[in-house]
C-alpha positions as CSV (number, residue, x, y, z in Angstrom):
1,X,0.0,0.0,0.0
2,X,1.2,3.4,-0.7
3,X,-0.1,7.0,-1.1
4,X,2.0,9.4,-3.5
5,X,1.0,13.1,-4.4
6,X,1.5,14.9,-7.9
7,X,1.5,18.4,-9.1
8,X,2.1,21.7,-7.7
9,X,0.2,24.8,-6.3
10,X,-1.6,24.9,-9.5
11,X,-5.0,22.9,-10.8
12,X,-3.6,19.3,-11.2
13,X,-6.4,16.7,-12.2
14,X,-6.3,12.8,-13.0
15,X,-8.9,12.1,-15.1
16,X,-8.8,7.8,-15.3
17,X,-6.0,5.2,-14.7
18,X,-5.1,1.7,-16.1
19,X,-3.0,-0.9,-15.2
20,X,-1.3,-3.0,-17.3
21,X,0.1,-6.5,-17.3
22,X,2.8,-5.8,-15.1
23,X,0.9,-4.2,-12.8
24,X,2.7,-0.7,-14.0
25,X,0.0,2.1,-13.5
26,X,-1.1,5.1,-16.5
27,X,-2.3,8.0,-14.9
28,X,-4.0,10.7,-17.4
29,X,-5.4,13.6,-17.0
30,X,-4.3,17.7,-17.8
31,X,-2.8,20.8,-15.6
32,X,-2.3,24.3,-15.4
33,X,0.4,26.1,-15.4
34,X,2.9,23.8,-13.9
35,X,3.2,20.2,-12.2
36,X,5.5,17.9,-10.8
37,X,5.0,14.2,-12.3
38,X,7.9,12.3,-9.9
39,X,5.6,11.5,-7.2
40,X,9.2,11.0,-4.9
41,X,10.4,13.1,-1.4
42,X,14.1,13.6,-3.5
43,X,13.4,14.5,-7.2
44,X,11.1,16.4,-8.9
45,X,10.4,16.6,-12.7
46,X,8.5,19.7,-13.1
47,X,6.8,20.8,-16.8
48,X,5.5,24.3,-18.2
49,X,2.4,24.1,-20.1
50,X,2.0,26.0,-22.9
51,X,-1.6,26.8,-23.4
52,X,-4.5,27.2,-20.7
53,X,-4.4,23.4,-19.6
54,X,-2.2,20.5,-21.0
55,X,-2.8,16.8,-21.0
56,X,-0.1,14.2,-20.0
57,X,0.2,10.5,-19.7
58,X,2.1,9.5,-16.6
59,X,3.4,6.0,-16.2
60,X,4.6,4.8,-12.6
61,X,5.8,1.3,-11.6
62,X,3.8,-1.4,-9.2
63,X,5.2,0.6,-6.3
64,X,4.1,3.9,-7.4
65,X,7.8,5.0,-8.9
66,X,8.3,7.4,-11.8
67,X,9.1,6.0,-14.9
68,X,8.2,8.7,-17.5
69,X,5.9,11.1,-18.6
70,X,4.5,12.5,-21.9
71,X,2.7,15.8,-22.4
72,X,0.5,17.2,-25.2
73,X,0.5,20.8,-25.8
74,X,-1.5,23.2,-27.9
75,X,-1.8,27.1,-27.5
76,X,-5.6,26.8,-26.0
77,X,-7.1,24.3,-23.8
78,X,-6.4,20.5,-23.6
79,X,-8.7,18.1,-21.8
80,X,-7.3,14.7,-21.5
81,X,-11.0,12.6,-21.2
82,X,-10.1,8.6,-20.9
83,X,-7.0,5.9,-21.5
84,X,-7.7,2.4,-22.1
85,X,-5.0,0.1,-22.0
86,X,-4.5,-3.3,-24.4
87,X,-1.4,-5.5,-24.3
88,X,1.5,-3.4,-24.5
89,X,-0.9,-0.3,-26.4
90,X,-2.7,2.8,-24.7
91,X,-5.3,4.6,-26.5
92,X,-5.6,8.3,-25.5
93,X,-8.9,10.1,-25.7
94,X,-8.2,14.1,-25.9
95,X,-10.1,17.5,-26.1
96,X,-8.5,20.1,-27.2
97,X,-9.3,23.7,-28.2
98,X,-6.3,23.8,-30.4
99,X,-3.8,22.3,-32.9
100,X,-2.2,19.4,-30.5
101,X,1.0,17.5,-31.5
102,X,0.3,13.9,-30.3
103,X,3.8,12.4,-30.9
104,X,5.6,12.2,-27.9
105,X,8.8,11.5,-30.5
106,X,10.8,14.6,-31.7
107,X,8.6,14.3,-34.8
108,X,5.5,16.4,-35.2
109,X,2.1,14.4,-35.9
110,X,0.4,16.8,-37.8
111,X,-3.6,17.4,-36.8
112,X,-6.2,19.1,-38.7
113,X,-8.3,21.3,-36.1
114,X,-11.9,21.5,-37.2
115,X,-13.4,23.5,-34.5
116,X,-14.0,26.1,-31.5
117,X,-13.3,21.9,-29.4
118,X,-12.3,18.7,-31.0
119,X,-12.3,15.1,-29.9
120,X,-8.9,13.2,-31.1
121,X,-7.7,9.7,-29.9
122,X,-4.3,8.7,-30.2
123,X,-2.7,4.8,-29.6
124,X,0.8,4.8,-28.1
125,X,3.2,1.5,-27.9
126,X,4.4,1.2,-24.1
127,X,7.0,-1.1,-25.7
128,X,9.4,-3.5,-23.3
129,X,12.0,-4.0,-25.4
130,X,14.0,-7.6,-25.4
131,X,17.3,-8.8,-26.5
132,X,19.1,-12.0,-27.7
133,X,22.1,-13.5,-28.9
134,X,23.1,-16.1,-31.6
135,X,25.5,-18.1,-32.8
136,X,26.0,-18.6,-36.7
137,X,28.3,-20.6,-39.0
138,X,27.8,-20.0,-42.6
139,X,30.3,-20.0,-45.7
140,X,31.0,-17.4,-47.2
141,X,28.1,-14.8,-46.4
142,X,24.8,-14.6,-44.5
143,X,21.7,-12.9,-44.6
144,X,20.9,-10.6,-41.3
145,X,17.7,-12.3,-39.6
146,X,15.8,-8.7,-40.3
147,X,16.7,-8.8,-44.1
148,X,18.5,-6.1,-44.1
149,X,22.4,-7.1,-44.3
150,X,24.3,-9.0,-45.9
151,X,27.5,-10.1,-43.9
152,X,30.5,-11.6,-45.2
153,X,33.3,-11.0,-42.8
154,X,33.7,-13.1,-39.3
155,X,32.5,-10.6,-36.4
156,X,30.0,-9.7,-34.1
157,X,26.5,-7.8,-35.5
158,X,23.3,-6.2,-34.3
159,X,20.7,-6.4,-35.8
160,X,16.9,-5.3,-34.9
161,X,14.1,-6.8,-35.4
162,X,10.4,-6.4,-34.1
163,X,9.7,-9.3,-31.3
164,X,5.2,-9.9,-30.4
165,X,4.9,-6.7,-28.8
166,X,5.8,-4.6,-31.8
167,X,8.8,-3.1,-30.0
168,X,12.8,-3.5,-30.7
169,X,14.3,-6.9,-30.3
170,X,18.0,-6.2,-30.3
171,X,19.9,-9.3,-31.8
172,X,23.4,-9.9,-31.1
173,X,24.8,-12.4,-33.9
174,X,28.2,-14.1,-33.6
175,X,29.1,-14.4,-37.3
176,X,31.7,-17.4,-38.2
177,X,32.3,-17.8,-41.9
178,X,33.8,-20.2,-43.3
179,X,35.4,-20.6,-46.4
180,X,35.2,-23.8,-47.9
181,X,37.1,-25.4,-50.8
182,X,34.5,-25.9,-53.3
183,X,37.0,-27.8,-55.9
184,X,36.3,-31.4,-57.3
185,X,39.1,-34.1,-58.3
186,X,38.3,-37.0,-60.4
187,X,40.3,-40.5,-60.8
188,X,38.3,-42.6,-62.9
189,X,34.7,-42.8,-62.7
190,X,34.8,-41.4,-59.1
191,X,34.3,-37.9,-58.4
192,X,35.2,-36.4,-55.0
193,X,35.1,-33.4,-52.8
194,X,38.3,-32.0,-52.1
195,X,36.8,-30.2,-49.2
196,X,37.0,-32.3,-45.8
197,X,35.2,-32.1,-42.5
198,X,31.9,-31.0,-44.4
199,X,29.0,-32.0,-45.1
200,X,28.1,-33.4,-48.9
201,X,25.5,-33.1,-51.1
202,X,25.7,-34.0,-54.7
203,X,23.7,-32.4,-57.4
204,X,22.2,-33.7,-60.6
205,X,23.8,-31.0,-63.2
206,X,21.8,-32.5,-65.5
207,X,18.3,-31.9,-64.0
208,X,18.4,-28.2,-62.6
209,X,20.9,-29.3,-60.3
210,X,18.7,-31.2,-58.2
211,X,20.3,-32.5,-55.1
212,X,20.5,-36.6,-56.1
213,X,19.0,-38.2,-53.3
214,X,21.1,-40.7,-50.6
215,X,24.3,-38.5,-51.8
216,X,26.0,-37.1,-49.1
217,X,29.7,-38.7,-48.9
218,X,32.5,-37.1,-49.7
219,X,32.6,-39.4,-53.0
């Protein structure tokens, strides 16, 4: 059980919270003039709004613990109305009085403002990132699990990728190449690999290169 307080000696409302799976907690709602969104005794994280009233979404762990904050900001009056929460996605219900950017990125998500109020709803990614690693032997180049490199020297890589919660999966890949002797030698009728400690697999050149089934020795 705990009890935390937010905001400053200005107006400071929560309209609705949501949990999510973890138990985190979404607080939104909108404030004038100024408020103080770390809810601790030893830091404070104090924001300016920049019209007559701002909305933010607040995010706080199990144990009531900042974690971050987002604000939305036009020059009139913003009302934030409702959240709902869905996996690892909030949907944000606004009213605002005034052009509103609704990504909390540095980009600007451009809104077309209709009217003296309008009603806009927004979905954010609350994403929990994860990470891997791998271990990959392959001769003579490989193909980045996200599709987008093409490797062909012996290292370490990074690659991204999206995991089920549509957020960053950051891949570590151990690359080993290895460069194999792809040369032939005949004596008589027997062909052989000169390539050793590999697998085989020998191809019909004579049908598309179809691999000729129960093949696989060196000769």
């Amino acid at each position: 059980m705990f009890v935390k307080t937010l905001g400053t000696a200005s107006a400071d409302v929560i309209s609705k919270i949501e949990l999510n799976v973890n138990d985190n907690i979404f607080c939104m709602g909108f404030y004038f003039l100024n408020m103080d969104f770390d809810p601790s005794t030893n830091a404070s994280l104090i924001k300016s709004n920049e019209g007559s009233s701002d909305t933010y979404l607040l995010k706080l762990d199990k144990n009531g613990l900042f974690n971050w904050v987002t604000t939305y900001s036009g020059s009139n009056t913003d009302i934030g109305a409702n959240i709902i929460g869905e996996n690892q996605k909030i949907y944000l219900v606004d009213n605002a009085s005034s052009p509103v950017d609704f990504d909390p990125s540095g980009n600007v998500q451009g809104i077309l403002f209709y009217g003296l109020t309008d009603a806009f709803i927004t979905t954010l990614s609350d994403c929990l990132p994860s990470d891997s690693s791998l271990f990959v032997i392959a001769c003579t180049f490989y193909h980045s699990p996200s599709g987008t490199y093409r490797w062909t020297t012996a290292r370490t890589y990074p690659d991204t990728l999206i995991n089920q919660n549509d957020c960053d999966s950051i891949l570590t890949l151990n690359l080993f190449i290895t460069n194999q002797n792809k040369g032939i030698s005949q004596n008589g009728f027997t062909i052989s690999s000169n390539a050793s400690n590999s697998t085989y697999q020998w191809l019909d050149c004579n049908n598309a290169n179809a691999p000729i089934v129960g093949e696989t020795y060196a000769s």
